[in-house]
C-alpha positions as CSV (number, residue, x, y, z in Angstrom):
1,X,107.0,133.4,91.5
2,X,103.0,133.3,91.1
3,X,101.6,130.4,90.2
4,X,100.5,130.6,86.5
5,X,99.9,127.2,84.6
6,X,98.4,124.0,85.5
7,X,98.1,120.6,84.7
8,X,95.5,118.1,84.6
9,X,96.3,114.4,84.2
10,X,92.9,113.6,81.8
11,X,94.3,110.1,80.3
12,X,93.1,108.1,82.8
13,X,90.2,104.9,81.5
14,X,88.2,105.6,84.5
15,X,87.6,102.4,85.3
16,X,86.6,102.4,88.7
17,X,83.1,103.8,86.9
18,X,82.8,101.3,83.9
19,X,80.7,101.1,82.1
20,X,79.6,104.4,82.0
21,X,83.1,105.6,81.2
22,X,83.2,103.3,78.6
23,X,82.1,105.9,75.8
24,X,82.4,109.3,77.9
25,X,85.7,110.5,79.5
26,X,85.3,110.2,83.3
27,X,86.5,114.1,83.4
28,X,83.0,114.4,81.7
29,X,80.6,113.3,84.0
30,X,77.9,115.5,84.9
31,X,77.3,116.4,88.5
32,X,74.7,118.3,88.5
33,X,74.6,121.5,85.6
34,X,78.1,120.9,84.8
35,X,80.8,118.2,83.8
36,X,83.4,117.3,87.0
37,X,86.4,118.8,84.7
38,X,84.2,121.9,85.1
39,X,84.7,122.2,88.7
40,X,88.0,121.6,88.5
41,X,89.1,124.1,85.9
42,X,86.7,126.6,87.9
43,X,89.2,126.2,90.8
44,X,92.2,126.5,89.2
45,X,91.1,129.7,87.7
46,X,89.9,131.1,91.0
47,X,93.4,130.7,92.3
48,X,94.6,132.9,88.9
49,X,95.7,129.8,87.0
50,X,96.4,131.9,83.3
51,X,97.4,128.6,81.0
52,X,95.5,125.2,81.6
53,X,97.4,122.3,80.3
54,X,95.7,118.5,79.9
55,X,97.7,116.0,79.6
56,X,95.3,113.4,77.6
57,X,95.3,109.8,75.5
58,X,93.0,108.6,72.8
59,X,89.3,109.0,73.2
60,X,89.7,111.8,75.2
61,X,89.3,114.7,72.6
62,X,85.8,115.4,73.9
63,X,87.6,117.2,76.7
64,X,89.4,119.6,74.1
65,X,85.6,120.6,72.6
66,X,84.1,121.1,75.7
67,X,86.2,123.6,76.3
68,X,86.3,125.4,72.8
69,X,83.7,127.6,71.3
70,X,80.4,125.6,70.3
71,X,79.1,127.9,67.2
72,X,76.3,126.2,66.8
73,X,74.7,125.6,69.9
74,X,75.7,129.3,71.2
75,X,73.9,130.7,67.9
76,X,70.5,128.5,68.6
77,X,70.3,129.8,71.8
78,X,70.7,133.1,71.2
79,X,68.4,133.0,68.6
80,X,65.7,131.4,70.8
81,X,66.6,134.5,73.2
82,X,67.7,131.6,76.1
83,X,70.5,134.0,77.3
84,X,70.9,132.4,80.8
85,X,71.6,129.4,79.2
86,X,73.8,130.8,76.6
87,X,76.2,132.9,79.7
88,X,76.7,129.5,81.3
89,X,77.8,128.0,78.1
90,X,79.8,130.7,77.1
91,X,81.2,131.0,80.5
92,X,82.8,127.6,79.8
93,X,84.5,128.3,77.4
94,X,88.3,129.0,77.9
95,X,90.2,132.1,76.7
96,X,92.0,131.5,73.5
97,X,95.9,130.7,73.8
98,X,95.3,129.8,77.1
99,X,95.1,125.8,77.2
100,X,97.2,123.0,75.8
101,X,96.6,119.8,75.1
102,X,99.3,117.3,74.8
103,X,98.9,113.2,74.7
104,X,100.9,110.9,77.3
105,X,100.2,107.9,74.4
106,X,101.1,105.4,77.0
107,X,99.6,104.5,80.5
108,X,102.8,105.3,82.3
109,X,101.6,106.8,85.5
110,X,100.6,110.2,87.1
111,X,104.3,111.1,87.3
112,X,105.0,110.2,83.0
113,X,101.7,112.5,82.6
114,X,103.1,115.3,84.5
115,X,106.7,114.9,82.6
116,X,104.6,115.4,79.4
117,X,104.3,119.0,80.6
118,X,107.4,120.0,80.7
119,X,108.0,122.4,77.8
120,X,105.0,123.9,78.0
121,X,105.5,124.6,82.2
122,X,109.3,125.5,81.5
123,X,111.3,126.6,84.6
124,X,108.7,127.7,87.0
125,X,106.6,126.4,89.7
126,X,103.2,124.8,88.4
127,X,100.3,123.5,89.8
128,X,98.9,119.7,89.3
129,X,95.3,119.1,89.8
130,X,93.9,115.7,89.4
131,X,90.7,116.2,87.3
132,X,88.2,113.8,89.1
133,X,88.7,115.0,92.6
134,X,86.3,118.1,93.3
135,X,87.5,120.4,96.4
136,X,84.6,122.3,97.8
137,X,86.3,125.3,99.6
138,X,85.6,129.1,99.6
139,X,87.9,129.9,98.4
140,X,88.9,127.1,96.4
141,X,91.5,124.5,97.4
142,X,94.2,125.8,95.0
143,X,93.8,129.3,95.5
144,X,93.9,128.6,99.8
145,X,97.5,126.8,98.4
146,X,98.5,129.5,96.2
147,X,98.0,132.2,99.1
148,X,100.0,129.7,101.4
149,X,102.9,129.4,98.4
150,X,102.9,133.2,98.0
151,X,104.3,133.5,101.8
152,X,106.9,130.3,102.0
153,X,107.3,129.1,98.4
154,X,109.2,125.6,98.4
155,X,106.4,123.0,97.2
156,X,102.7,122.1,98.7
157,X,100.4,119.1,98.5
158,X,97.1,119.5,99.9
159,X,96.1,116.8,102.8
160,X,92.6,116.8,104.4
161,X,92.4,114.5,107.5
162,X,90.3,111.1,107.2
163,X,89.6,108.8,110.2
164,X,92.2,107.0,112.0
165,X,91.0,103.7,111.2
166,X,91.0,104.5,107.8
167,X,94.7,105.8,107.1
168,X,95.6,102.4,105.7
169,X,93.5,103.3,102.6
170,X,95.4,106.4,101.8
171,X,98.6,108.6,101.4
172,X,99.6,110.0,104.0
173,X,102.4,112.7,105.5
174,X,104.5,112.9,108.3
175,X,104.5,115.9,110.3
176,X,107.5,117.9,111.7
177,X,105.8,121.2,112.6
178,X,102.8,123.1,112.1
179,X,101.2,126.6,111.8
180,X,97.6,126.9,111.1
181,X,96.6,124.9,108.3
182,X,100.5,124.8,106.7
183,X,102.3,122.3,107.8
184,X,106.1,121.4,107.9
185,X,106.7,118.0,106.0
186,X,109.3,115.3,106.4
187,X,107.9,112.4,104.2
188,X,105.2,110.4,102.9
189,X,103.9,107.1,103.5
190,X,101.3,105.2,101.0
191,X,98.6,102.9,102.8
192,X,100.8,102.5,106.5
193,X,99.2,99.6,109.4
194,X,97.4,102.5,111.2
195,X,99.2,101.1,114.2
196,X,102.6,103.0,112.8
197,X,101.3,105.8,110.5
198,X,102.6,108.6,111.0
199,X,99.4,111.0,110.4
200,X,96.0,110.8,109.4
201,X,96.4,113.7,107.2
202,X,95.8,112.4,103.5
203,X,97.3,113.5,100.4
204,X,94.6,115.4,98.3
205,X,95.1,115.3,94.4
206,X,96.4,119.2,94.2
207,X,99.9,119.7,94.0
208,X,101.7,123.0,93.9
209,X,105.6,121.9,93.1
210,X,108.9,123.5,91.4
211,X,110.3,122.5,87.8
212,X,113.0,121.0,89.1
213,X,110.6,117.9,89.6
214,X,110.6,117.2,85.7
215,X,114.4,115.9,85.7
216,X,113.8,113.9,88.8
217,X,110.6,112.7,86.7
218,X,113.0,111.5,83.6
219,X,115.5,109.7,85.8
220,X,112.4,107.7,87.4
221,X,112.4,104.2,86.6
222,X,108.6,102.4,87.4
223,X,107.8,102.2,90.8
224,X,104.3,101.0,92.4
225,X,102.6,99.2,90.0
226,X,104.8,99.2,87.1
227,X,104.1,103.1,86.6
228,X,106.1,106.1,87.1
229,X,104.9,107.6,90.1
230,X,105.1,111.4,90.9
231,X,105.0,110.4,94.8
232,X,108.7,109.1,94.3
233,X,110.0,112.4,92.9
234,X,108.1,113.8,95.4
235,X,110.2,112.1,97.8
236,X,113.6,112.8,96.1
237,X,112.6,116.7,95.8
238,X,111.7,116.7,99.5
239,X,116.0,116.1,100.2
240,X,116.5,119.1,98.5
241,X,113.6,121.7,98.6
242,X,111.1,122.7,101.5
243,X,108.2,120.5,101.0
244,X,104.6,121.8,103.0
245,X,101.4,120.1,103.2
246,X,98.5,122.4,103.2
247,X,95.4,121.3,104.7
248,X,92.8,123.2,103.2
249,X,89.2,124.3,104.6
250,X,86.8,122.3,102.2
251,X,85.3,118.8,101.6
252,X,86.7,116.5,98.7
253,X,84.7,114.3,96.2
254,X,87.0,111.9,94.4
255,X,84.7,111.3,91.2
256,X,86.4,108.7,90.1
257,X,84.6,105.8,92.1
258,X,81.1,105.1,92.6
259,X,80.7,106.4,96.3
260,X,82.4,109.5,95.4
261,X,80.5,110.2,92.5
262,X,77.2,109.7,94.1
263,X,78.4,112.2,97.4
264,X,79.7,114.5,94.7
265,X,76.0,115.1,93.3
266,X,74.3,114.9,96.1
267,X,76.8,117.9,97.9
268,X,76.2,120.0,94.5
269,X,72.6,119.6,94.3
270,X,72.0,120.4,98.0
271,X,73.9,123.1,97.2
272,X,72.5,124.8,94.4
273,X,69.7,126.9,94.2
274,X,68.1,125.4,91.8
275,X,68.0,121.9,93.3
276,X,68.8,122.3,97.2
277,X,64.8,122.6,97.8
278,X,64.2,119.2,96.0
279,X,67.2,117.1,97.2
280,X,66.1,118.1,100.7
281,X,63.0,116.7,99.9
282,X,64.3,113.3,98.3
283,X,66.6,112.9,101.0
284,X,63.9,113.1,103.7
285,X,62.1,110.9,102.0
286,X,65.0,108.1,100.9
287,X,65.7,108.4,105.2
288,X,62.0,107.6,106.2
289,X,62.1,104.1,103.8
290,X,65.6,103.0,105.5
């Protein structure tokens, strides 16, 4: 089956960026022109995601507007005949009937947030993309994944390799086989002694997995950190179901800690047209003071 809906985990506090989460959802964030959720969604729909379902918890309903028609903004531009600015607003803007917003109520874990999706997903395979990590790829992460899933279904997580001596920060796999940029799985370890880890290939947040996963996801006591964790039904489905890991062509910004954040805008405002000539410039000029 082709992929179809996805879900985005927004509940989280953000609090790796406090304060300046502590009024503004961290899926809100501006890099650049546009909010990180932005980018996010922008991928997803690339990779012909139809229905766009946010898992969210109080103080989040921001999210839900931005995304929904804004009358009165789009009628002052238009009236001021500022049509550039009005497409990119209007381009925003999702199709109606095609998102869902349900609330987790409880910090349970990314595993509890993607159970809340359950009835809306039903019995078919879904994608899960967390909404602070921005994959830079052309084409995008998910759609690389969805291409991949077209020709060996089963389920995919995307990996993207990180320095040896780092592996002991992240997620990683363990390989069995490989061809091109899918890989045959047999397991995943979080933050090994890089003397015994089995790859540097870490786990990226986008997730292509089948429904089966929910009843794993309702048997699930808590696991690391007292949450329900969607690694350990990952790990359950993986007995049962071909698991791949797709390492996609792209860079990743996880927005949801200072460093990332920072590399995130200054990727996106080398890249865009309207910026690149002037971050050049600063850049130059931040490297002659160090």
């Amino acid at each position: 089956m082709r992929i179809r809906k996805a879900v985005f985990p927004v509940a989280g506090l953000g609090t790796r960026v406090l304060p300046a989460t502590k009024s503004i959802p961290k899926e809100l964030l501006p890099v650049i022109d546009r909010p990180v959720i932005q980018y996010v969604v922008d991928e997803a729909r690339e990779a012909g995601i139809e229905h766009f379902v946010f898992v969210t918890g109080r103080g989040k309903s921001a999210i839900e507007d931005y995304f929904d028609h804004a009358y009165e903004l789009e009628t002052q531009l238009k009236a001021k005949n500022k049509l550039d600015i009005l497409a990119s607003v209007e381009a925003s803007r999702l199709p109606a009937g095609s998102s869902s917003f349900l609330r987790q109520q409880a910090p349970l874990g990314l595993g509890h947030a993607v159970w809340c999706a359950r009835d809306v997903i039903g019995n078919e395979p879904f994608a899960v993309l967390l909404p602070d990590v921005i994959v830079k790829g052309k084409p995008s992460g998910l759609k690389q994944m969805a291409d991949a899933f077209e020709k060996v279904g089963g389920n995919i997580i995307a990996v993207d390799p990180v320095p040896q001596d780092r592996v002991s920060a992240y997620g990683v796999i363990a390989p069995k086989s490989r061809d091109g940029r899918l890989i045959s799985m047999s397991g995943m370890v979080e933050k090994p002694p890089i003397a015994t880890a089995p790859s540097n290939l870490a786990i990226t947040g986008r997730y292509i997995l089948q429904p089966e996963i929910f009843g794993l996801l309702a048997k699930q006591g808590a696991g690391a950190g007292g949450e329900i964790q969607l690694t350990d039904a990952m790990d359950r489905l993986m007995e049962i179901q071909p698991f791949y890991a797709y390492e996609f062509e792209g860079s990743v910004h996880d927005c949801g800690n200072k460093t990332g954040y920072f590399e995130a805008v200054l990727a996106h405002a080398l890249d865009n047209p309207d910026t690149a000539e002037f971050a050049r410039d600063l850049v130059k000029q931040a490297a002659a003071k160090i």
